[in-house]
Structures are given as structure tokens and as C-alpha cells.
C-alpha positions in Angstrom: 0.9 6.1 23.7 -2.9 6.6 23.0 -1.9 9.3 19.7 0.2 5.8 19.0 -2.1 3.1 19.2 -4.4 5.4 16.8 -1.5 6.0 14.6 -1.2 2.1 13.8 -5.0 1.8 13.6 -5.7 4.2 11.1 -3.0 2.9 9.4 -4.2 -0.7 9.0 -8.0 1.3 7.7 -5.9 3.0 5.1 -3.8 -0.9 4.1 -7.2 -3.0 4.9 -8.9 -0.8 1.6 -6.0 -0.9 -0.1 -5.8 -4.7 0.1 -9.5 -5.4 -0.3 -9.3 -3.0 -3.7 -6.1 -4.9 -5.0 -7.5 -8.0 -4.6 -10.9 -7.5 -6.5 -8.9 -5.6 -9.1 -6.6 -8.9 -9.8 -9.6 -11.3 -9.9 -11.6 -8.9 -12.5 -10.5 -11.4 -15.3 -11.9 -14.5 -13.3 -15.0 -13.0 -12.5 -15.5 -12.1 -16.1 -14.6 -14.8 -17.6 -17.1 -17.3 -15.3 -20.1 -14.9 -16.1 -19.2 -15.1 -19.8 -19.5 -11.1 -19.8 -18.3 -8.8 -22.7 -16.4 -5.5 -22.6 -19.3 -3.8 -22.3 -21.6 -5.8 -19.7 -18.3 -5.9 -17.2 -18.4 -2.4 -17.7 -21.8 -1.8 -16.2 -21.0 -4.1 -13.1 -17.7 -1.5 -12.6 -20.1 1.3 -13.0 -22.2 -0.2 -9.7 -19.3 0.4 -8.2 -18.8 4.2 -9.0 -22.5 5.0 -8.5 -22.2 3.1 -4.8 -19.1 5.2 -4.2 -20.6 8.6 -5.2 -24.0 7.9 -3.2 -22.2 6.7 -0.7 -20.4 9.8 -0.3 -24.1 12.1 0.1 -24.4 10.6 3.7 -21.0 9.3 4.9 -19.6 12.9 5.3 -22.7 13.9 7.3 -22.8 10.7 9.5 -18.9 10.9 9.9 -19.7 14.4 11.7 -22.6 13.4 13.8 -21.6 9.9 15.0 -18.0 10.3 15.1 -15.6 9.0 12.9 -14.7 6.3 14.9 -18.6 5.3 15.7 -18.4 4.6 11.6 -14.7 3.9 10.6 -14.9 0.2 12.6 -18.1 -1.3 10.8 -17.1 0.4 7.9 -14.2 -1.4 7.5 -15.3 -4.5 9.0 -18.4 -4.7 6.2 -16.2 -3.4 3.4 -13.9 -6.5 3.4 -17.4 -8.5 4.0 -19.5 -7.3 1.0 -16.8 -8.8 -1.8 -17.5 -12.0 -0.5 -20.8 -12.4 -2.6 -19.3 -10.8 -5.3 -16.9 -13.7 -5.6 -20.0 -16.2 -5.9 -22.0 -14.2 -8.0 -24.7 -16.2 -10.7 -25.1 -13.8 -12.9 -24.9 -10.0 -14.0 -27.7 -8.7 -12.3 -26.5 -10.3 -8.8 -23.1 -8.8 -9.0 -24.0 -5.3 -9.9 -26.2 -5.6 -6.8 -23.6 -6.7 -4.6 -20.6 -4.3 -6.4 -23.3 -1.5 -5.7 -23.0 -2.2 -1.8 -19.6 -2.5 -2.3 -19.7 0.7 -3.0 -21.4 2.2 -0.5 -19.5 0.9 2.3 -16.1 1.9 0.6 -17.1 5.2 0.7 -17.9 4.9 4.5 -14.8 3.5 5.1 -12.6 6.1 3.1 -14.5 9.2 4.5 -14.5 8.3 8.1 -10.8 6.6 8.0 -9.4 10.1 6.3 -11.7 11.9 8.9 -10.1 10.5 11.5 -6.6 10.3 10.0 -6.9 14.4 10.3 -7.8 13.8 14.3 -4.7 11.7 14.4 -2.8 14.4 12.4 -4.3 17.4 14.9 -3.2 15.2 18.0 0.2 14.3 16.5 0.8 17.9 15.7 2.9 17.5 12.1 2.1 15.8 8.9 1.0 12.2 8.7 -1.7 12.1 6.2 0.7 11.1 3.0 2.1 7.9 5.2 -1.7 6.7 5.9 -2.5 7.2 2.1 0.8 5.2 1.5 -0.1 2.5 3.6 -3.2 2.4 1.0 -0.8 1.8 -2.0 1.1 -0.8 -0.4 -2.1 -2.3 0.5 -3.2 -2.1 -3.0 0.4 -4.0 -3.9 0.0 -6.6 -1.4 -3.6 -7.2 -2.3 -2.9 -7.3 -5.8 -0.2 -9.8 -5.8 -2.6 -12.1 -2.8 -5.2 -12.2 -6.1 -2.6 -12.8 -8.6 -1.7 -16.2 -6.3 -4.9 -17.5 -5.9 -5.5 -16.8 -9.5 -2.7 -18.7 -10.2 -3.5 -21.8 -7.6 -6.8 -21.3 -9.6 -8.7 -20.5 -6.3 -12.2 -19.2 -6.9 -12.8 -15.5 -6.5 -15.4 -15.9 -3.5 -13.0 -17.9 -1.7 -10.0 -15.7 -2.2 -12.4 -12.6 -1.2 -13.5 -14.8 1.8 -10.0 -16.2 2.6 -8.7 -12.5 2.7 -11.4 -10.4 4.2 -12.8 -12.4 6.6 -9.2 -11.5 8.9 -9.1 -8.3 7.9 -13.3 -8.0 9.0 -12.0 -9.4 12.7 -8.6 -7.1 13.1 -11.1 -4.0 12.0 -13.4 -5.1 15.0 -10.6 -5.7 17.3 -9.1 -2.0 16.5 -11.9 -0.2 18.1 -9.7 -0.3 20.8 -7.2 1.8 19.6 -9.1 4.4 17.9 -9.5 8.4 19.4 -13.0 8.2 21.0 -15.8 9.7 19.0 -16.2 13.3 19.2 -19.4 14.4 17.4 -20.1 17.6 16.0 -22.7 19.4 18.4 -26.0 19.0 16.0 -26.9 22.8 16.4 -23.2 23.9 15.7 -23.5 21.4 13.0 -26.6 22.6 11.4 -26.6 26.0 12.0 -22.6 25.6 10.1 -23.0 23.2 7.8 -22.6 24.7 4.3 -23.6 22.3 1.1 -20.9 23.2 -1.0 -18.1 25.5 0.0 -16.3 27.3 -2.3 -13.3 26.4 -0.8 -13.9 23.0 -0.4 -15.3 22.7 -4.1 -12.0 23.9 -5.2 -10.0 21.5 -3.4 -12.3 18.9 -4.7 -11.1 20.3 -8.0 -7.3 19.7 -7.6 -8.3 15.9 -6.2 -10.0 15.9 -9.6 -6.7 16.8 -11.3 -4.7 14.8 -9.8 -6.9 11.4 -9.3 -7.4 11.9 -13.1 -3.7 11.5 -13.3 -3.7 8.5 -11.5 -6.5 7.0 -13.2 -5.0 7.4 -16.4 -1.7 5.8 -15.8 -3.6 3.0 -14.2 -5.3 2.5 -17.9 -3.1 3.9 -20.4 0.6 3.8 -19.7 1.6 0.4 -21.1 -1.2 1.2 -23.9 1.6 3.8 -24.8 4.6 2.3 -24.7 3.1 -0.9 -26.2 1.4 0.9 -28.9 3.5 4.5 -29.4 7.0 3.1 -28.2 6.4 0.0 -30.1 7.8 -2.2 -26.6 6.7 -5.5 -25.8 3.8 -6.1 -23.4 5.8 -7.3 -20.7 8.3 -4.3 -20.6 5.1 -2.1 -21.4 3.5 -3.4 -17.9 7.2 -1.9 -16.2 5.7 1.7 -16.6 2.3 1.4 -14.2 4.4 -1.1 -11.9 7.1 2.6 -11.7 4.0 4.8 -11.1 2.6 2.7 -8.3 6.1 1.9 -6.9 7.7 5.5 -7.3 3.5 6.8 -5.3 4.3 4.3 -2.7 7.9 5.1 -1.6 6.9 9.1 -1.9 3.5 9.1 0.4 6.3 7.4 2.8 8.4 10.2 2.4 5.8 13.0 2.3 5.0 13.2 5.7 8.7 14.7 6.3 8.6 16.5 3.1 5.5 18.6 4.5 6.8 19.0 7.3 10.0 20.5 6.2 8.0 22.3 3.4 5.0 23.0 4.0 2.1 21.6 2.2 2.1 24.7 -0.6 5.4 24.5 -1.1 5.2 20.5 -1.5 2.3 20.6 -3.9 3.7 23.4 -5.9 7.0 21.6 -6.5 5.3 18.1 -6.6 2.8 19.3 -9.7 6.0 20.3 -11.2 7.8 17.1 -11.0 4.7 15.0 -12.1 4.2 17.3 -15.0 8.1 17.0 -16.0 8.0 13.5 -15.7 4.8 12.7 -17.8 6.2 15.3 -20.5 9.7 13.0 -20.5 7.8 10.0 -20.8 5.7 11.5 -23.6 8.8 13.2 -25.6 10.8 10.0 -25.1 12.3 7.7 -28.4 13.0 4.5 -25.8 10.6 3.1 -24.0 13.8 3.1 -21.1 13.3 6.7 -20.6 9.6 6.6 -21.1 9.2 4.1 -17.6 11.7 6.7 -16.0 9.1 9.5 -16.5 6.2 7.6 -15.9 8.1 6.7 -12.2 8.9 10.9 -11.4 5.1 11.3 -12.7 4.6 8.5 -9.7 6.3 10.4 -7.6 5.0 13.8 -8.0 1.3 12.8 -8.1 2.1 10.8 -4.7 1.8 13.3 -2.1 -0.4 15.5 -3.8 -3.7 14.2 -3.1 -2.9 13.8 0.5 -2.6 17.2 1.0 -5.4 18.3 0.1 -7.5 15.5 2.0 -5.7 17.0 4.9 -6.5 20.6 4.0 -9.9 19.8 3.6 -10.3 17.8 7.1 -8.7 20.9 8.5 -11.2 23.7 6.5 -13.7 23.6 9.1 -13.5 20.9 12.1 -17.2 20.7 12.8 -18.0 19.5 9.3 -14.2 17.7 8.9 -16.3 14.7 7.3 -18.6 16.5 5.0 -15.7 18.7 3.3 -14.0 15.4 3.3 -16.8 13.4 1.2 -17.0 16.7 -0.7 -13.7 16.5 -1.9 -13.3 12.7 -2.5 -16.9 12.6 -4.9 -14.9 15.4 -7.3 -11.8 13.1 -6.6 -13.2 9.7 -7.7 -15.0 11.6 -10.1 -11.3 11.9 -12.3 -10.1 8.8 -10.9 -13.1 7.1 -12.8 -13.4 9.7 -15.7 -10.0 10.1 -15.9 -9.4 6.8 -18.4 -12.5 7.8 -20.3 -11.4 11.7 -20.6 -8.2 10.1 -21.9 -9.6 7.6 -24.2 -12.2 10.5 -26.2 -9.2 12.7 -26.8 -6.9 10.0 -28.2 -9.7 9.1 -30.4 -9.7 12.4 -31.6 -6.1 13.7 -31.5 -3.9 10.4 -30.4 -2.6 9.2 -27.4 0.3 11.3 -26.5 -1.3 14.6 -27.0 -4.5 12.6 -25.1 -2.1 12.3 -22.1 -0.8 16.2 -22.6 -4.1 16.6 -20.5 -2.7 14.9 -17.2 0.4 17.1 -17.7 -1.4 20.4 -17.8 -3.6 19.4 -15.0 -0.6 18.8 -12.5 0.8 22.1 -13.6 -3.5 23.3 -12.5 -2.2 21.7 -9.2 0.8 23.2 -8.8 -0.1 26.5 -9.6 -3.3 26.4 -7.4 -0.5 25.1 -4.5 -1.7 28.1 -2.5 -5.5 27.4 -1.4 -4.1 25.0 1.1 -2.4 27.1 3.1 -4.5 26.9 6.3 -7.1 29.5 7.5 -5.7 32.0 9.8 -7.8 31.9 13.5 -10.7 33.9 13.5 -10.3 37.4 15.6 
């Protein structure tokens, strides 16, 4: 009953940042166009972001481990709803970089200690779990999306959607406490006398969440470019092939939980970076923009339970530093989720777009091959 009750908590972490991200992603347009900002100036108040995320990350691994995940999941998640309120109201530039900044910082709270202590759950449950709690952060991501495509529509202000949707969310995240594994802190000496900055292990894990949040990132920016552009399809059917990438990652995290149990992690990965890779390379060699949005949906559904594996693997590397190897992982990760658009972007300036996105392909097959390095540690003698 108590493994339970955690199981639906974590679970409502993982949809709560998932719905707070959706929303601020569908009210981007608003906010823009009140503050009368260019291309270029948005772009620096979606960089605050980043730069919170990968500070944020220096000390949320290490306070994870020393407080407890659940000491820091609760406010966490409570603030992180919070903190998009302002951003709604924002004046001017300067005042929402500031606030986006913040933003930052307590997402990346949130997100390590919530996948720290999705790996307790995991370890108490005994099997898989940690592709459904990343799914429950897709369909968060739907749900929040569509809440801010409403209100855009009912022409509600972005500080008062933000407000109208967090504020909730702030309250359930205090009222989950409850239901959370208690803290466990790592002892401090084990801790420090432990602690390695930047395990090998653990970097290369981080390298694979690189590879395939890159993947994600640049079907978030540059699928409909392509079959808008390269396919020659209208705008509307063009928006069909990110709407079968994030549909096709939601229903397979569901599913991956019972995959890797069956499977195994390796084997999961190793046949997942397989099928992403196959279905980017039929979108890419495709003459109708049909079959395109077919591949762009297997691509969906091999990068979905990718990424959660090796979260998991890296919660599971060494347990006295679960949050550390965590937040090492997710900067590398977010690192391609943010560069990944950009990577993307250079190389179709130089060589086109579908050879550009040849580079997501060969980094699933990276994935894939690389399969292996989660296979857990065997017990020390």
C-alpha cells in the first residue's frame, strides 16, 4: 500500500512538469507578442531558461543526496508551478529573463529529485516503472499544451492561465508529501568520502541522454519544417508528424515498463535505437508526406523508452550519490535537447535538411549499439 501511494505520487511530479512545460510552451506566442519581442530577443529569454536548468542541476543532484529526495521533490514541485506565474505578467524583457531564470532552477530541482525518487519507487517495487513515470510527463505535456491552447483561444492572459493552472497543482504537490517514501539521506562521510565529480560511467550515460534528447529536440523543431518544406505538404498536415512523435512517445513509455521487464533494459534500448533509426530513415527516404508521418511516429516510438532507461541505470550506478549521477546525466541530456534544433539547423545550412536530420539517425544507431553500459553492476565481492 505504502510502494502504492508513492507510485501515484511520483506519478503526478512526473504529469505536474509535464503540464506546467506544456502550458508555457503553448502561450510562447502571447507572451511574445505583448512584449513586442523579435526572434532573436525571445531567444535570449528561452536561453534563461536553459542556463537556470543547467545551474540548477550543479546543486540539485548533491542536495537530492543529502536531504533526501523527498525533503526536495515537494517544494520543488510546489515552486515550479509557482515561479511561471510572474512570467505570465511580465513588463518587459529584462523581468522575464529574470523570472524564466528561476524557472529554471527549480525545474531542475523538481526533475532531479522526482527521477531520484522514481528509482526508490522502482527499487521497492522490484521491476521497471521508470518509462510509465516519464510517460506520465508526456501526457502532461499533451494535457498542458492543449489547457494553453484554450485559454489562448478564450484570449485569457498568460499570467492568469499560469496562475489558474499552477496554483492547484502547487496545493496537490504539498498535499502529496504524504504519500512519498520518507527521506533517506546519504550518510555525509559515505557521501563524501564516495562522491566522484564525474564518473566515467555516468558521463557516458549522459552521452546516450545526449543522443537521444537531441532526437527529441529536433523533431520538436524540425519535423513539419520538412514535410512542409522537402515534402512540399501543407502546414496543417505538416503539424501531423510532431503530433505522431509525441503521441507514438506517449503510448510507448506506457508500454515500456513491461517491455523492460520482459527484455531487459539492453535488449530494449538496443532494439528501440533500431526502430527510431528505421523510422527517421523512412521518413527521410519517403516521396509522400503519408509515409513520412508514419516514420516520424516509429521514430516516436523508439526514442520513447530510451531515455528512461538510462535515468534508471544511472539512479541505480551508485545509490549513495543516486541524485548526483542523476543531475549528471540530465545536464548532458538537456544539453541535446536544447542543442539539438541548433545542431540540426547549422548542418542544414550547410548540407540541407534531410541529410541535417541523417544526424538523429546515426545517433540512435550510437544508442543502440552502446545498449550494453546499462546492464547493472554485478555486487561487489
Amino acid at each position: 500500500m505504502i510502494a502504492r501511494r508513492a507510485r501515484i505520487a511520483v506519478c503526478f511530479f512526473f504529469a505536474l512538469l509535464g503540464i506546467v512545460s506544456g502550458v508555457w510552451a503553448a502561450r510562447i506566442p502571447t507572451i511574445k507578442q505583448s512584449l513586442h519581442l523579435s526572434d532573436g530577443r525571445l531567444s535570449l529569454a528561452l536561453l534563461a531558461v536553459a542556463v537556470g536548468l543547467v545551474t540548477g542541476m550543479q546543486f540539485a543532484g548533491r542536495l537530492t543526496d543529502r536531504t533526501g529526495s523527498a525533503r526536495v521533490l515537494v517544494p520543488a514541485g510546489a515552486a515550479c508551478g509557482l515561479a511561471l506565474i510572474p512570467a505570465g505578467f511580465a513588463p518587459d524583457l529584462a523581468f522575464l529573463i529574470v523570472t524564466l531564470f528561476a524557472w529554471g532552477l527549480l525545474n531542475a530541482s523538481l526533475d532531479v529529485s522526482m527521477n531520484t525518487h522514481a528509482v526508490e519507487v522502482e527499487r521497492v517495487y522490484g521491476r521497471p516503472l521508470m518509462s510509465s513515470f516519464h510517460g506520465m510527463y508526456s501526457a502532461g505535456g499533451l494535457l498542458g499544451a492543449a489547457a494553453g491552447a484554450l485559454t489562448a483561444w478564450l484570449e485569457v492572459s498568460p499570467g492568469i492561465t499560469f496562475a489558474l493552472v499552477t496554483v492547484p497543482l502547487a496545493a496537490l504537490a504539498v498535499l502529496a508529501r504524504s504519500a512519498l517514501l520518507p527521506s533517506v539521506p546519504a550518510r555525509r562521510e559515505e557521501h563524501r568520502a564516495r562522491r566522484v565529480r564525474w564518473h566515467g560511467r555516468v558521463v557516458f550515460m549522459g552521452a546516450m541522454a545526449f543522443a537521444g534528447l537531441l532526437g527529441e529536440g529536433s523533431a520538436g523543431d524540425w519535423s513539419a519544417v520538412y514535410l512542409h518544406e522537402d515534402l512540399g505538404a501543407a502546414t496543417g498536415l505538416a503539424a501531423l508528424a510532431f503530433a505522431a512523435v509525441s503521441v507514438a512517445m506517449t503510448a510507448g513509455r506506457f508500454a515500456g515498463d513491461r517491455l523492460a521487464l520482459r527484455f531487459g533494459p539492453v535488449a530494449l534500448v538496443r532494439w528501440s535505437g533500431l526502430l527510431a533509426a528505421a523510422g527517421l530513415g523512412l521518413a527521410l527516404l519517403a516521396a509522400e508526406p503519408v509515409w513520412a508521418i508514419a516514420g516520424f511516429g516509429l521514430f516516436g516510438l523508439g526514442l520513447a523508452t530510451m531515455v528512461p532507461q538510462v535515468f534508471s541505470a544511472a539512479g541505480n550506478h551508485d545509490r549513495s550519490r543516486a541524485g548526483e549521477a542523476i543531475a549528471q546525466v540530465a545536464t548532458l541530456g538537456y544539453a541535446g535537447l536544447m542543442l539539438g534544433p541548433v545542431i540540426i539547423g547549422g548542418a542544414a545550412e550547410l548540407v540541407g535538411l534531410p541529410p541535417a536530420l541523417g544526424i538523429p539517425v546515426a545517433l540512435c544507431l550510437f544508442m543502440s549499439a552502446s545498449a550494453v553500459s546499462l546492464r547493472p553492476r554485478a555486487p561487489a565481492a
